[in-house]
N, C-alpha and C positions, 0 to 999 in steps of 0.2 A: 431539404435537409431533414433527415432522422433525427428524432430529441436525444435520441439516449440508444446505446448497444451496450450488451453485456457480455462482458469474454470471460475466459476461462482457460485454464489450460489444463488436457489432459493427462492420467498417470496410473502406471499401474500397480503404483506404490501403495500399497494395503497394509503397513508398518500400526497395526491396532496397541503397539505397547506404547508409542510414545504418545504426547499430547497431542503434538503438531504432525497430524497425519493425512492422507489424502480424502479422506473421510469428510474433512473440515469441506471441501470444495462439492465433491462426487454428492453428498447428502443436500446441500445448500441448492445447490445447482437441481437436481431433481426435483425439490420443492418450487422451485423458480420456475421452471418449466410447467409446474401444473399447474401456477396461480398466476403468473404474468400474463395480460393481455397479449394476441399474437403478433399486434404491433411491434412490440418490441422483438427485438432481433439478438439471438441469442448464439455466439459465433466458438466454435471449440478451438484449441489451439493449431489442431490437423488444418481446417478449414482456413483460418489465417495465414497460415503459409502457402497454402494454392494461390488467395487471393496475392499476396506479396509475392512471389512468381511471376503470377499474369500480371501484375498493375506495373511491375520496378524491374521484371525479368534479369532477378535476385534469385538464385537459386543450389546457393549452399546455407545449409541453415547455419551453422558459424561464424560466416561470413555476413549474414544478417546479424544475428545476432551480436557480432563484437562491434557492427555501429555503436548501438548503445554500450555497452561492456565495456567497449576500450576507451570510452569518453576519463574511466577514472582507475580500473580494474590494469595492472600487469598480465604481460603473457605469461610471466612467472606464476603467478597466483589463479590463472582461469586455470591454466595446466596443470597446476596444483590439486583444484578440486575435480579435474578429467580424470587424472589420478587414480585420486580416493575414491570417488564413486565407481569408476570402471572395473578397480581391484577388490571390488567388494559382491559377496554371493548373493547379500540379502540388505542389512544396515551397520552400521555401528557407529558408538558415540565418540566424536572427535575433541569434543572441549567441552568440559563444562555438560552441558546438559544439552551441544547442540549436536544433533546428526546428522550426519550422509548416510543414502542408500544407493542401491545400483544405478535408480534411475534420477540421483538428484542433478548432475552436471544437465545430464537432458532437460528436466522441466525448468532449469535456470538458463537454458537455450530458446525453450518455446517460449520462455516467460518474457525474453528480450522480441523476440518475434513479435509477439501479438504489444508490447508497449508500443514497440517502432512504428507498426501499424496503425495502432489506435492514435497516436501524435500525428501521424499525416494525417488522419480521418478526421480531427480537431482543427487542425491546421489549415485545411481547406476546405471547411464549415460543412462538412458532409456529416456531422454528429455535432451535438450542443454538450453530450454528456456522455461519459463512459462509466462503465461500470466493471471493474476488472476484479476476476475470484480466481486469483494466483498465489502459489506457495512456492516454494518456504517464504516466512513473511522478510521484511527488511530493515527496518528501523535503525536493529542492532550494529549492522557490517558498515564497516569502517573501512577506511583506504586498505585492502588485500587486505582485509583479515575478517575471519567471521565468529559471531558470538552471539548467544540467545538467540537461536533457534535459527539466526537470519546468514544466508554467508555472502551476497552482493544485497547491495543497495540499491532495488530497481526502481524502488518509489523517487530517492535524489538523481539516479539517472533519467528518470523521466522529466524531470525538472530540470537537470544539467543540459537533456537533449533539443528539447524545448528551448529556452535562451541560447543555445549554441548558435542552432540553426534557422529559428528563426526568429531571434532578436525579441522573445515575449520574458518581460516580468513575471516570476509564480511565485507564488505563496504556497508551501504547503503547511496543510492544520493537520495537525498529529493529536489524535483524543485515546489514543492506546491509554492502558492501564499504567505501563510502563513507558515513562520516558526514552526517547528517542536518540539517545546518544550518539549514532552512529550517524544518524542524518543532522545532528547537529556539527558533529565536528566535520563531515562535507561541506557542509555550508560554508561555514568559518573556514574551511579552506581555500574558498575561493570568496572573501569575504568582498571582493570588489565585482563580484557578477550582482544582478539585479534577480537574485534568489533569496527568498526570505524562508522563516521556519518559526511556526510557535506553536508549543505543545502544552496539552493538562493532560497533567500524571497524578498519579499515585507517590508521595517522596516524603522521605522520613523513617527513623529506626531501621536502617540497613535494607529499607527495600530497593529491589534491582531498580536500576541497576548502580541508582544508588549518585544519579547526575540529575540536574534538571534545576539546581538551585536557582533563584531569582540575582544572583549574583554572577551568573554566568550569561545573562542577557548582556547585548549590544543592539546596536541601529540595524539586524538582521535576521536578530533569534529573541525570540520572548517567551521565558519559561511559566507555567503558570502550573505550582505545584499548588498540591492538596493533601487532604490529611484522607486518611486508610476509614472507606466505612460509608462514606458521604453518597446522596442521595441526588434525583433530580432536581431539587429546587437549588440547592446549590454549588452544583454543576452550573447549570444556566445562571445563576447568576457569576459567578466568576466568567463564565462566555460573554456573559452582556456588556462588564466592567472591565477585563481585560483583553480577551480575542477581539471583540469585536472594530474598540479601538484603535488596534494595531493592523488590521488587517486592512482598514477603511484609511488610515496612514499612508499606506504602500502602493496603491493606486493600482494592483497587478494587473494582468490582462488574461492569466489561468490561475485557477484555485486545487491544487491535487490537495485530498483528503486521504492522511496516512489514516485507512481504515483498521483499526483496532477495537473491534468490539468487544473484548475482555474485562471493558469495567460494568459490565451487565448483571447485574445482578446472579444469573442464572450461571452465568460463566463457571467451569468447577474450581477457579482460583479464590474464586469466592472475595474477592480485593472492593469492590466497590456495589453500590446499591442503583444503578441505573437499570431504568424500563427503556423500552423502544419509544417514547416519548422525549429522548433526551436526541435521540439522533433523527428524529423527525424534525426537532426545534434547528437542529443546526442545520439539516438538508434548506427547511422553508428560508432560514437567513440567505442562505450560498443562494439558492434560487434566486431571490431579491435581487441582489447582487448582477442578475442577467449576463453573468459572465461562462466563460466555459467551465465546465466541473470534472474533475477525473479522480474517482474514488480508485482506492487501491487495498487489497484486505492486507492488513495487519495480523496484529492476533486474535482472538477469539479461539474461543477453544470447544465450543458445546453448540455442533453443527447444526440444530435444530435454531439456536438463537442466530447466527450466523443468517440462515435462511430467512426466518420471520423480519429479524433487521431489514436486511438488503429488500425484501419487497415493500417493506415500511415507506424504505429512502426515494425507492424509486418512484415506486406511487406519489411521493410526494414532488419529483422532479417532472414527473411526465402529465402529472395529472393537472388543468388547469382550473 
């Protein structure tokens, strides 16, 4: 069994005006490749679909793809964003502050390809750990509709696919800047599946998105807000007091981490005071735990930190 694979999915979306651009992966990924041991196995999106071809002799990517997709997603809504992305020359901004480009329906095709993939590769202990650097992130999208940057949810379909098919409890830990609204109310949509969610944000004074109160926990979701500004020491301690008892609760049997490194200090949101020492503390926990792990990027926005992060994580996942 491999410890850990890293995917990614390709693009040739070079969109440099917004925040959330392909930049965030393409830059990360390059630094991965020059500092990661060769051990590690580092898989593009193209290459994942060869292999899912040869292995499942699956060979329309849509039709891969809407496995996971149509666990929650309408045809009305996938066709929706076919759409907008196909009728567009370059990018534009659909709501709010979040975009499509030509090629976003594609990389939320590969994006489902290389999940589906990496769940069999989990599922039949060929990998202990995945490590996945795919966009646009997801936290935000809710049942069809998409907001804050996200417009499907592949982090809660990875989760939803997982318990569907083969009957595993997951946990996903959301440490974005921003609250995860969109995967919370997935949850609580199916609040009778063995899918849990607890996230630490950023909440208070009109920040986005502006959900996450401790009032909006149940037996499935445990919010754990924070005030604007805070540091590593208090960070971990809220993980030590709140995540970690709730997660040791749930007994899961996967752990997906909504990867969000935006409370980085370096981040240009400039929202929270974390060093690469705060996602190191939580990788060596999840480790402990001896369970399987599947990180997933969220936001982050300052591709350099992105990279430095992700080799932190893994180092600390693969190294004994």
């Amino acid at each position: 069994m491999s410890k850990l694979c890293v995917y990614y999915t390709n693009s040739i979306n070079k969109n440099s005006d917004h925040v959330e651009n392909h930049d965030r992966i393409s830059i990360s990924i390059k630094h991965l490749h020059k500092v990661l041991p060769q051990t590690i196995s580092i898989y593009d999106s193209n290459l994942i679909f060869t292999y899912v071809q040869n292995e499942f002799s699956l060979f329309n990517k849509e039709d891969i793809a809407y496995i996971l997709l149509k666990l929650k997603y309408s045809n009305h809504y996938l066709n929706k964003i076919k759409d907008i992305s196909y009728d567009l020359d370059e990018y534009e901004i659909v709501r709010g502050d979040t975009y499509f480009s030509n090629v976003t329906y594609d990389e939320i095709i590969d994006n489902s390809i290389i999940l589906y993939y990496m769940c069999h590769q989990i599922c039949s202990n060929k990998i202990k750990y995945a490590y996945c650097l795919i966009r646009p992130p997801s936290h935000h999208a809710n049942l069809n509709e998409y907001n804050g940057f996200c417009i499907v949810n592949h982090t809660y379909l990875t989760a939803k696919y997982l318990h569907d098919t083969d009957n595993k409890r997951v946990l996903i830990l959301d440490y974005d800047v921003h609250h995860g609204d969109g995967t919370q109310a997935l949850v609580n949509s199916n609040i009778d599946d063995n899918i849990f969610f607890v996230s630490m944000h950023c909440y208070g004074n009109g920040f986005y998105p502006g959900t996450g109160h401790v009032n909006e926990n149940n037996e499935c979701v445990r919010n754990v807000p924070l005030k604007r500004g805070i540091n590593n020491d208090m960070y971990i301690e809220s993980f030590n007091e709140e995540v970690i008892p709730f997660i040791d609760e749930k007994d899961v049997d996967i752990i997906i981490v909504s990867n969000g490194l935006d409370a980085h200090k370096d981040d240009p949101f400039e929202v929270m005071k974390l060093t690469n020492e705060f996602y190191v503390y939580v990788a060596k926990y999840l480790k402990s735990l001896e369970k399987p792990l599947i990180y997933i990027l969220e936001g982050g926005y300052n591709p350099d930190v992105i990279g430095s992060v992700s080799k932190d994580i893994i180092d600390t996942l693969t190294i004994d």
